[in-house]
Backbone as a ProteinNet text record, in pm:
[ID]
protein_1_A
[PRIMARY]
XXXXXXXXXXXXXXXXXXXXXXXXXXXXXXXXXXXXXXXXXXXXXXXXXXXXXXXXXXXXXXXXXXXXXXXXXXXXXXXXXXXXXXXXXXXXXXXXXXXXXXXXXXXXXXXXXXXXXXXXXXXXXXXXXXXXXXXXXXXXXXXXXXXXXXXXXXXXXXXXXXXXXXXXXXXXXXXXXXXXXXXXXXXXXXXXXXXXXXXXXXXXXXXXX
[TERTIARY]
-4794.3	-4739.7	-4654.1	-4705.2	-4612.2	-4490.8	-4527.9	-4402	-4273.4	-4323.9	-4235.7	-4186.9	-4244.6	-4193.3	-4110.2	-4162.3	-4025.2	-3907.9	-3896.9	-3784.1	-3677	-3770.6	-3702.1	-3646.2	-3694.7	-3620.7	-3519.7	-3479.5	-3436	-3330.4	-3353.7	-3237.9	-3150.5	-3266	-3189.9	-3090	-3142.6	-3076.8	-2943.2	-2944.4	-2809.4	-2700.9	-2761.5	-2666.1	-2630.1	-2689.1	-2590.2	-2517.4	-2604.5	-2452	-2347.7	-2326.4	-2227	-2135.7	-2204.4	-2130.1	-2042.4	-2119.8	-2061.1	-1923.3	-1941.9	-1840.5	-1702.3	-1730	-1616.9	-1612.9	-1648.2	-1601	-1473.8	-1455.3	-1336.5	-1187.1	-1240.7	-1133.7	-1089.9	-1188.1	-1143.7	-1115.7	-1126.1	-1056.3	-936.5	-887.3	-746.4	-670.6	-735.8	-610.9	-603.3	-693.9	-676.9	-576.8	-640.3	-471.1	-346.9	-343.2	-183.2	-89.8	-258.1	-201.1	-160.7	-205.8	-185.7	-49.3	-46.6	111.6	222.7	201.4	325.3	288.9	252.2	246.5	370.5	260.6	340.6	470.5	470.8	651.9	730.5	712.5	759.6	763.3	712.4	707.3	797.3	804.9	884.8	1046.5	1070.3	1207.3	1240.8	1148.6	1159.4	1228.7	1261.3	1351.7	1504.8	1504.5	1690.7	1727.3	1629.2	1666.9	1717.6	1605	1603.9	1755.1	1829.5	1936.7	2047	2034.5	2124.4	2165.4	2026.8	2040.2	2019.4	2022.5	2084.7	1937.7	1832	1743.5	1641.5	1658.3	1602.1	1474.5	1393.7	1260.1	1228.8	1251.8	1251.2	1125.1	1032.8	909.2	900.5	879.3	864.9	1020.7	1094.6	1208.6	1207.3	1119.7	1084.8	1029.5	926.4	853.6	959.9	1032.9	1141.9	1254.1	1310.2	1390.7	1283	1183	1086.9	1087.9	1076.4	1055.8	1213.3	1300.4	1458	1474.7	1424.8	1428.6	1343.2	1184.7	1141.9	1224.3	1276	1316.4	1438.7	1575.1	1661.3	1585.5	1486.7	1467.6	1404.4	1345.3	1337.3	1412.5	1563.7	1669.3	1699.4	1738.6	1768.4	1701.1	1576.3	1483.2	1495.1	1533.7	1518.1	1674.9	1753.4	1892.1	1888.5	1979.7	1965.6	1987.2	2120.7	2140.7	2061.9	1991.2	1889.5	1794.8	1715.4	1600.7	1650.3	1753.9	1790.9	1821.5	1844.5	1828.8	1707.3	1640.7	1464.2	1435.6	1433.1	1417.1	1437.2	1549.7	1629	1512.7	1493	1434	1348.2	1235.5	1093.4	1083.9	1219.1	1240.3	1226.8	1305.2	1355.6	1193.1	1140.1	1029.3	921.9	913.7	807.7	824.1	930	954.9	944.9	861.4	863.7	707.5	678.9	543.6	439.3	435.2	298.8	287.7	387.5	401.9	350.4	427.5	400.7	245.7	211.3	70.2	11.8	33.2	-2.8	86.6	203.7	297.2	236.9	206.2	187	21.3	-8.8	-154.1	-109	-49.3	-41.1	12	135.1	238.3	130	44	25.3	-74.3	-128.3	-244.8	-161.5	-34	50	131.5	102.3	178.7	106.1	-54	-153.5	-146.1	-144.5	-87.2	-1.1	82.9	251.2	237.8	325.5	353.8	346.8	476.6	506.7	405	280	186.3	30.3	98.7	-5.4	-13.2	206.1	182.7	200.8	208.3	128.7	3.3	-64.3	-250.9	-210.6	-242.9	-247.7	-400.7	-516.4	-623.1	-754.3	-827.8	-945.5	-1061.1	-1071.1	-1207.5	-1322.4	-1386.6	-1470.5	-1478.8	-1464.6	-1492.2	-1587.4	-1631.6	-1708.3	-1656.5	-1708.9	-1615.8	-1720.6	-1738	-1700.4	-1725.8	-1848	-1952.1	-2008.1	-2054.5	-2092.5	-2182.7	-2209.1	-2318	-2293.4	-2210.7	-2189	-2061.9	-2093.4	-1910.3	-1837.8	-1728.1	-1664.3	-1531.6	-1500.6	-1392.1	-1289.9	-1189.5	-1055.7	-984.3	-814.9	-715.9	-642.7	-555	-513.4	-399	-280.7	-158.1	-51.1	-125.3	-10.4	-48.1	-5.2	-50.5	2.4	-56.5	16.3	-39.4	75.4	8	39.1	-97.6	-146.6	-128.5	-4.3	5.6	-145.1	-228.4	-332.6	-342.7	-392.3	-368.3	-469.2	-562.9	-662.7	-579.5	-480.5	-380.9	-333.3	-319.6	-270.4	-356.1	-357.2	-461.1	-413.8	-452.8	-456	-495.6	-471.4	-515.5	-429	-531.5	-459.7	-432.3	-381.3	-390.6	-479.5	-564.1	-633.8	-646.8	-602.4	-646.2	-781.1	-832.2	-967.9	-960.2	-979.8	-1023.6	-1088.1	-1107.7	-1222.2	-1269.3	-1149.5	-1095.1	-1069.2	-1154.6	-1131.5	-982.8	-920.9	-776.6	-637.8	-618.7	-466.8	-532.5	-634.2	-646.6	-774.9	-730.7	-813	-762.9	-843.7	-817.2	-728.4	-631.2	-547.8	-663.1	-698.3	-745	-681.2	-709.7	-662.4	-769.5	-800.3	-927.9	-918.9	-936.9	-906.3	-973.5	-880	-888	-1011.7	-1075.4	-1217.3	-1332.7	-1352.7	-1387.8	-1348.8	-1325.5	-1300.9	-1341.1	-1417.4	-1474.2	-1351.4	-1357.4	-1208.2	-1348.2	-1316.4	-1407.6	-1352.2	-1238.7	-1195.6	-1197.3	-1168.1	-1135.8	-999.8	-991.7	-830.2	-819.3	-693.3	-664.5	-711.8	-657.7	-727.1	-877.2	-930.2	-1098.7	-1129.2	-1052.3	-1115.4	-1038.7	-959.3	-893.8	-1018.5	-1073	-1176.9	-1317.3	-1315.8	-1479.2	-1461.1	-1312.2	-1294.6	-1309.7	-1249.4	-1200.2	-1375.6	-1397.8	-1562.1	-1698.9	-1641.4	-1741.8	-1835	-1783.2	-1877.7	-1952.9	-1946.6	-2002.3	-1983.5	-1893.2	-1769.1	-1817.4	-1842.1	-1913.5	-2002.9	-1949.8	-2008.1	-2149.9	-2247.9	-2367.8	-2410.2	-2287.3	-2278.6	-2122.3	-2082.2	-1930.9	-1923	-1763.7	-1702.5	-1657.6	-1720	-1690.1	-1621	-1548.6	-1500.9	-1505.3	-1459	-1488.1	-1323.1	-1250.2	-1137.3	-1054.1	-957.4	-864.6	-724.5	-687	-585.7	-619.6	-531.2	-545.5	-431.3
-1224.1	-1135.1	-1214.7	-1332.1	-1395.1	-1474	-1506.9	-1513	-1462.6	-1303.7	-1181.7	-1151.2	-1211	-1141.5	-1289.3	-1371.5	-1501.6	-1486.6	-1445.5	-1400.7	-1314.2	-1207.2	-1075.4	-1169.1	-1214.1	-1307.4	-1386	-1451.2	-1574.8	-1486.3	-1379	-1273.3	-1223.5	-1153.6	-1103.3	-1195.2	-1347.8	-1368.1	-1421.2	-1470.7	-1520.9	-1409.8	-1279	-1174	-1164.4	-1140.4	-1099.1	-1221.6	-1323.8	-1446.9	-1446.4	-1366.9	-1324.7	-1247.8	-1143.7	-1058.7	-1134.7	-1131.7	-1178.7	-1293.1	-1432.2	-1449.7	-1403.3	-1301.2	-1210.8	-1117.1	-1046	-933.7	-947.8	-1059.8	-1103.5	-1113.9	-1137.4	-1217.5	-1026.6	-942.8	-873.5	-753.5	-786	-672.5	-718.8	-794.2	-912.8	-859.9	-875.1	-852.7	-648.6	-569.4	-468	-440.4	-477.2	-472.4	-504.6	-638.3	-695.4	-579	-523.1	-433.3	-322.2	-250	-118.9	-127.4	-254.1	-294.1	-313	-350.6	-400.4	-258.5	-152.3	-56.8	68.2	98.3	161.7	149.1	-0.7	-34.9	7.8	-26.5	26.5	175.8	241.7	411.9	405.6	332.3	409	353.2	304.1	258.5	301.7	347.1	349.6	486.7	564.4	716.6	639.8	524.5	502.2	427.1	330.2	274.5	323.5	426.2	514.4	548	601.1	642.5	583.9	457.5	341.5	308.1	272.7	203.7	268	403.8	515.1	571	587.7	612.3	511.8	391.6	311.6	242.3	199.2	158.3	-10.3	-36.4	-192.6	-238.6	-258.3	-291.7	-401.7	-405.8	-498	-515.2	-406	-492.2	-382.3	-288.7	-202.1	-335.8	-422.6	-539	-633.5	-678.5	-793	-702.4	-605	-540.9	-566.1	-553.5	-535.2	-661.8	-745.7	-888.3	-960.7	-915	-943.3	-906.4	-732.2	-687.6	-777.7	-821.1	-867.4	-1022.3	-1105.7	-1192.3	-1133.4	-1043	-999.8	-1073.3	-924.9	-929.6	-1027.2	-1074.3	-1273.7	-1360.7	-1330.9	-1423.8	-1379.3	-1229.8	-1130.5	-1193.5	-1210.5	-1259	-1378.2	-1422.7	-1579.4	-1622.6	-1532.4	-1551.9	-1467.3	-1556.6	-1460.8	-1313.9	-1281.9	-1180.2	-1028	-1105.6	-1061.2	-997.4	-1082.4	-1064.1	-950.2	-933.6	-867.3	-700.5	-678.3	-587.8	-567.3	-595	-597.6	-586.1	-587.2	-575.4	-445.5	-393.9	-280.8	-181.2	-206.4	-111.5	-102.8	-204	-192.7	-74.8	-87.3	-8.1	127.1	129.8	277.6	352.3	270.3	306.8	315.7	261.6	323.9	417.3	488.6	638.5	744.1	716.2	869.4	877.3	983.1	1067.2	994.5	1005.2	961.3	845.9	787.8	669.1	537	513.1	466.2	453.9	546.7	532.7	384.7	412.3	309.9	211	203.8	113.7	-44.2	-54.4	-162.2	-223.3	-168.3	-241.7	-288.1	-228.2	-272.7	-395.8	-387.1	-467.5	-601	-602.8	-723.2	-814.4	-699.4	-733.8	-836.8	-776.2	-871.7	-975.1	-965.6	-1086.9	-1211.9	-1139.5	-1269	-1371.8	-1296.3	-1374.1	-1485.8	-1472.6	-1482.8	-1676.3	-1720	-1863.5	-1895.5	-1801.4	-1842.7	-1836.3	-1718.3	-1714.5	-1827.4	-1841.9	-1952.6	-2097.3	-2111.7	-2235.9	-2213.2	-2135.1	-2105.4	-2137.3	-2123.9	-2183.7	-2320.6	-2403.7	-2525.4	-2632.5	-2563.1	-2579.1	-2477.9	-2549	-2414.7	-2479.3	-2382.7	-2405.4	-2339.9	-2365.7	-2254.9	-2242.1	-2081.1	-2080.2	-1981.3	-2000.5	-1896.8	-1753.3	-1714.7	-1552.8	-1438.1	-1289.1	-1264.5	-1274.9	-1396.5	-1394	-1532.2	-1580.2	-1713.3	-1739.7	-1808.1	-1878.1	-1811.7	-1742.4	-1680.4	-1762.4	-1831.7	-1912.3	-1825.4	-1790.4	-1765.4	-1868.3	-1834.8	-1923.8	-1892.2	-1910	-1923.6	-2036.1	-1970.7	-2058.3	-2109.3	-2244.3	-2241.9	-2256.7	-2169	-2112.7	-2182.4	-2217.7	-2310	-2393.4	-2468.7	-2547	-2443.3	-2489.8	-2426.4	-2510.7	-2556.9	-2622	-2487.8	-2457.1	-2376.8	-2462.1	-2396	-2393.4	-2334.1	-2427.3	-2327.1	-2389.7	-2321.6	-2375.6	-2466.7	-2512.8	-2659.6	-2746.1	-2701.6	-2813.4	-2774.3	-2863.7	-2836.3	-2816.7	-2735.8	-2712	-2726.9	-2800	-2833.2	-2674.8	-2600.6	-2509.4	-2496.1	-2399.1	-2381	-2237.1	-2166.1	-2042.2	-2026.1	-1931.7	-1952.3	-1785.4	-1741.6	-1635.1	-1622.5	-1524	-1526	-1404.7	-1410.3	-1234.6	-1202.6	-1040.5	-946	-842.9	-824.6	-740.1	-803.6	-890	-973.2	-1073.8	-1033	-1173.1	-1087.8	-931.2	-915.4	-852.6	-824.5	-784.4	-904.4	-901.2	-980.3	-998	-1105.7	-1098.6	-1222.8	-1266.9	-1349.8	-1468.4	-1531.7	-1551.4	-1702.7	-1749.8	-1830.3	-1995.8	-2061.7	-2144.2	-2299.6	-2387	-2488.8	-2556.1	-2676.7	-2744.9	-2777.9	-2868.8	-2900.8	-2826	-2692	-2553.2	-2530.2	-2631.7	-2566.5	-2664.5	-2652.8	-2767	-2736.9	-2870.7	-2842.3	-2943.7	-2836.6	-2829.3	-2899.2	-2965.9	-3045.8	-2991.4	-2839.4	-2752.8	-2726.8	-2734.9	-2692.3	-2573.7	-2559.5	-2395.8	-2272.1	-2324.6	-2289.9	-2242.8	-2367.2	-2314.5	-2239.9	-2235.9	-2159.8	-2009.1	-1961.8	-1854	-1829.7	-1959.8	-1855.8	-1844.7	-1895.3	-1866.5	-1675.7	-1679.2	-1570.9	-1434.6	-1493.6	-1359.3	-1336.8	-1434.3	-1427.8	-1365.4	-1364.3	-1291.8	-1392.5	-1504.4	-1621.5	-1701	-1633.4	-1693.1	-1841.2	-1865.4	-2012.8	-2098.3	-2053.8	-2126.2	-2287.2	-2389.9	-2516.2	-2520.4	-2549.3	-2613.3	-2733.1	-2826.4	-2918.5	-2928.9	-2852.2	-2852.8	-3025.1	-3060.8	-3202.5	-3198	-3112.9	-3128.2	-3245.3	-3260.4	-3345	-3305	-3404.9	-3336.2	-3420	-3470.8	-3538.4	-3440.2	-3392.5	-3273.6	-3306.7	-3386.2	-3401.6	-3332.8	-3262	-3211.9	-3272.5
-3602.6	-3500.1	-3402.1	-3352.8	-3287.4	-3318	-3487.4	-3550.7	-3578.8	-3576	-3590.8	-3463.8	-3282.1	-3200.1	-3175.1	-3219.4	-3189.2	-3262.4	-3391.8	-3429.4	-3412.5	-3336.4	-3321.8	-3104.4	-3099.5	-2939.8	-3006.1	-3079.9	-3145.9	-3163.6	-3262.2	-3300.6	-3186.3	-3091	-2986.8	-2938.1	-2891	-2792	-2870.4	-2971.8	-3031.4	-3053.5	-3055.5	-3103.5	-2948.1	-2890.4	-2704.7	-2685.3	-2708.7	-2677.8	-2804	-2905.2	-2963	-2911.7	-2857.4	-2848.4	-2683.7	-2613.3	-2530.3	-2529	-2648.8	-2710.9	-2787.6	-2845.7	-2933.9	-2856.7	-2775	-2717.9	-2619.3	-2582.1	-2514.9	-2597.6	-2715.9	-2775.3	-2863	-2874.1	-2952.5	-2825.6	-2730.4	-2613.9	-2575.6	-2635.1	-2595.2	-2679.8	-2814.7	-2928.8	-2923.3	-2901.7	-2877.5	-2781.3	-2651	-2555	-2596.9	-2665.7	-2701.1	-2844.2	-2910.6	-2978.4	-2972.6	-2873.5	-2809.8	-2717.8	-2676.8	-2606.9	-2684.1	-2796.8	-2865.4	-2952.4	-2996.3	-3021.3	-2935.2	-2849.2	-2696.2	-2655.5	-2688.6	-2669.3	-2743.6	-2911.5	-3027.6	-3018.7	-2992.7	-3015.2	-2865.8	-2770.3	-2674.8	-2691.5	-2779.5	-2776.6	-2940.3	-3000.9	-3148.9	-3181.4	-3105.8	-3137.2	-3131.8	-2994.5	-2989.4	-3125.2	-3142.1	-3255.8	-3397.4	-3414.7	-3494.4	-3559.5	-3422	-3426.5	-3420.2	-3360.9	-3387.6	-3494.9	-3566.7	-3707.7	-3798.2	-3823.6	-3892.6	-3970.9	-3925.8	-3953.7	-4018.4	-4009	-4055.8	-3931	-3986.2	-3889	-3920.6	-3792	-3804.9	-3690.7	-3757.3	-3652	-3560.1	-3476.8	-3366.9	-3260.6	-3316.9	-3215	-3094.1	-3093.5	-2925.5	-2842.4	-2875.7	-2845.6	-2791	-2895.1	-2866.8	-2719.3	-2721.8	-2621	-2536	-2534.3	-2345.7	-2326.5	-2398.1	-2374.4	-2331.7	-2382	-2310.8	-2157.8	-2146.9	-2009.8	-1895.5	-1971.3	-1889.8	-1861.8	-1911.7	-1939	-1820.2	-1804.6	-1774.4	-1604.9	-1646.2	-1446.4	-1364.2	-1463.7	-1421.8	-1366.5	-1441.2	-1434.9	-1290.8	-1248.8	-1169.9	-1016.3	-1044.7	-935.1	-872.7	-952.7	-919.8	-824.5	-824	-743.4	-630.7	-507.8	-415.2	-368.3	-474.6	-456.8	-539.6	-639.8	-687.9	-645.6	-577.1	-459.1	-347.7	-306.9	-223.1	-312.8	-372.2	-475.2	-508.7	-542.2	-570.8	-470.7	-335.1	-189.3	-150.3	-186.2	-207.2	-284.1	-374.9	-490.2	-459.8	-411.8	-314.2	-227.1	-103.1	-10.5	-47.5	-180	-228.4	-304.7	-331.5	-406.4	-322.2	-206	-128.5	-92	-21.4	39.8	-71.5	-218.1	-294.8	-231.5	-216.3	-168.8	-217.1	-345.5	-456.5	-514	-513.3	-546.6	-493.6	-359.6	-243.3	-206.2	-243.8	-242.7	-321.3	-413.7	-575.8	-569.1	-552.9	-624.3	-559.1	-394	-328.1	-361.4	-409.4	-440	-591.5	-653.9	-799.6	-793.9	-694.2	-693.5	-622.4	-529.4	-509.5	-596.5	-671.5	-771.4	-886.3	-934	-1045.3	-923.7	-846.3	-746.4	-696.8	-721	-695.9	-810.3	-889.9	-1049.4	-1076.4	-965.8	-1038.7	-961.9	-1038.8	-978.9	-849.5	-814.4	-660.9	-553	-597.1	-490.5	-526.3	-635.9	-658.9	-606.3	-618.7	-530.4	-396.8	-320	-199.2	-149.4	-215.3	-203.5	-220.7	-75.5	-88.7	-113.2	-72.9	-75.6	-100.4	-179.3	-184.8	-53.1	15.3	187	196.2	242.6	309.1	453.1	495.1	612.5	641.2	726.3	798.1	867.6	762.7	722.3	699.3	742.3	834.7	963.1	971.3	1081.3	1086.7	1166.7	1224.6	1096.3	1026.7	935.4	802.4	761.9	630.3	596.4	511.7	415.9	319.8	302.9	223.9	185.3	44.9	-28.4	20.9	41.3	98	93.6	56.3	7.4	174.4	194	253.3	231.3	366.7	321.9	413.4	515.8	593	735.3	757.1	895.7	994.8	1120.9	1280	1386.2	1427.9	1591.3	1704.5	1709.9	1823.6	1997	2020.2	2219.1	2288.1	2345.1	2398.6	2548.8	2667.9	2830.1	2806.9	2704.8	2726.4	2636.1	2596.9	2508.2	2366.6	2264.3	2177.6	2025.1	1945.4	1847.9	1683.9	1622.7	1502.3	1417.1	1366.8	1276.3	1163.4	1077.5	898.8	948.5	821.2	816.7	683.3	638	542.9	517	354.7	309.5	219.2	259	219.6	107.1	48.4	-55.6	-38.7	14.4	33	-81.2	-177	-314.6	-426.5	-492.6	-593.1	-537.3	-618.6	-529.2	-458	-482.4	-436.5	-305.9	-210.1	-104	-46	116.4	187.4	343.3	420.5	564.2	541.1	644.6	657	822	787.9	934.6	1000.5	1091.7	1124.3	1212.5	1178.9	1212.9	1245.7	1328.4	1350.8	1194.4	1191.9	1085.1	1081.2	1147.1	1195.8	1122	1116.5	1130.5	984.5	864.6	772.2	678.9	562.1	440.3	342.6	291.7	237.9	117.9	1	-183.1	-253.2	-208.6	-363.7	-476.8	-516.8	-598	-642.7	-733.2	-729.7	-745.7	-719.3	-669.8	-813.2	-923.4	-1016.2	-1071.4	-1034.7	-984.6	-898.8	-824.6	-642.3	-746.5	-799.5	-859.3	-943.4	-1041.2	-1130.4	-1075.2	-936.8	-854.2	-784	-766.5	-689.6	-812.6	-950.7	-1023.1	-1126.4	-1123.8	-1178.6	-1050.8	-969.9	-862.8	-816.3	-794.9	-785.2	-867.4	-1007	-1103	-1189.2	-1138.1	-1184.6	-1092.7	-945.6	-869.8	-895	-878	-935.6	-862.5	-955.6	-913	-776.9	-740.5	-646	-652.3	-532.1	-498.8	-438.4	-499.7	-444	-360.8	-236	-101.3	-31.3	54.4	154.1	253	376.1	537	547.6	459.6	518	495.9	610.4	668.2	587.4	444.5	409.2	282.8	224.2	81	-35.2
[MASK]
+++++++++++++++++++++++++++++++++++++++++++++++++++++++++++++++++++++++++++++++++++++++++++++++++++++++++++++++++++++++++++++++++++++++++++++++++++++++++++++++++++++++++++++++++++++++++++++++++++++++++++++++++

C-alpha cells in the first residue's frame, strides 16, 4: 500500500512539473500561430486579387513584418516622432478608445528598449509606508534646493500594476538600497510577482551604480 501511494506521488509530482514545463512552450507556439494565421486571412483577400487568384502562404505575415519594420524606421527620426505625436493626439480624442489605447500603449512601452534603458538601477525603497520595501527602478538624479541646503536625491519608479503602471516617487539617495540586480532581473522579480526574487540579494549600500 505504501508502495502504491509512493508511486502514485512520484507520478503526480513529475507530471505537474511537466506540465508546468511544456505548457509555456506550447502557449507560445499557439500564439505565434494564431498570429501568423490572423495576419494571413487579413491581407489574404488583396493578395488574392493581385496575384490573380492564386494563394501564397505566409506573405500576409511577411507584409506586417515590413509595416512593422516601416514604422520603426518612421520612429526613430525626428520628424517621425512628431507625427506619431500627432497620431497619439488624434487618437486620444475618439470617445472609446482613449479610454484603452493609453494603458495598452504603456504596457508595450514598458517593453520596448528605450524604456528599458531608462532604468538605471534596480532599489528598494520604502514604499508605500515607513518599514514596507518595495522594488523600484531608478530613473534619474536631482539636486534638490531645500532652505537646510542642498539634497542629493534619485527619482525612482516603483510598479504598483505588474510593470506599465506605478508611483513615480522621489527619495534621498541615502534612503535607498541599491540590489546589485540588473535591470533585467529587477524586470523578472517584478513580472513574476516576486517569485524570481533571489534567496540572498547582492545588496550594496555604495550610492554609485
Amino acid at each position: 500500500m505504501t508502495d502504491r501511494s509512493g508511486a502514485r506521488n512520484w507520478l503526480k509530482v513529475r507530471f505537474l512539473a511537466g506540465i508546468f514545463v511544456t505548457l509555456p512552450v506550447f502557449v507560445t507556439a499557439w500564439i505565434l500561430w494564431v498570429f501568423w494565421s490572423k495576419i494571413d486571412d487579413f491581407f489574404a483577400p488583396m493578395y488574392f486579387r493581385m496575384l490573380g487568384g492564386r494563394v501564397v502562404p505566409g506573405l500576409g505575415f511577411l507584409t506586417a513584418v515590413a509595416i512593422i519594420l516601416a514604422m520603426g524606421t518612421v520612429a526613430r527620426n525626428v520628424v517621425g516622432r512628431k507625427v506619431l505625436a500627432w497620431g497619439d493626439a488624434v487618437l486620444l480624442r475618439v470617445p472609446i478608445f482613449r479610454m484603452l489605447y493609453p494603458s495598452i500603449k504603456m504596457l508595450i512601452d514598458a517593453f520596448s528598449p528605450e524604456r528599458r534603458g531608462s532604468f538605471k538601477a534596480v532599489v528598494l525603497v520604502q514604499h508605500p509606508r515607513e518599514g514596507a520595501w518595495a522594488f523600484g527602478f531608478v530613473t534619474a538624479e536631482v539636486s534638490l534646493e531645500a532652505p537646510n541646503g542642498k539634497g542629493e536625491m534619485v527619482t525612482v519608479f516603483v510598479p504598483t500594476n505588474n510593470l506599465y503602471l506605478g508611483d513615480v516617487v522621489m527619495v534621498p539617495r541615502l534612503d535607498v538600497i541599491f540590489t546589485g540586480l540588473s535591470v533585467e532581473e529587477g524586470l523578472r522579480v517584478i513580472l513574476s510577482a516576486g517569485t524570481a526574487t533571489p534567496d540572498r540579494l547582492p545588496k550594496t549600500w555604495s550610492q554609485r551604480w
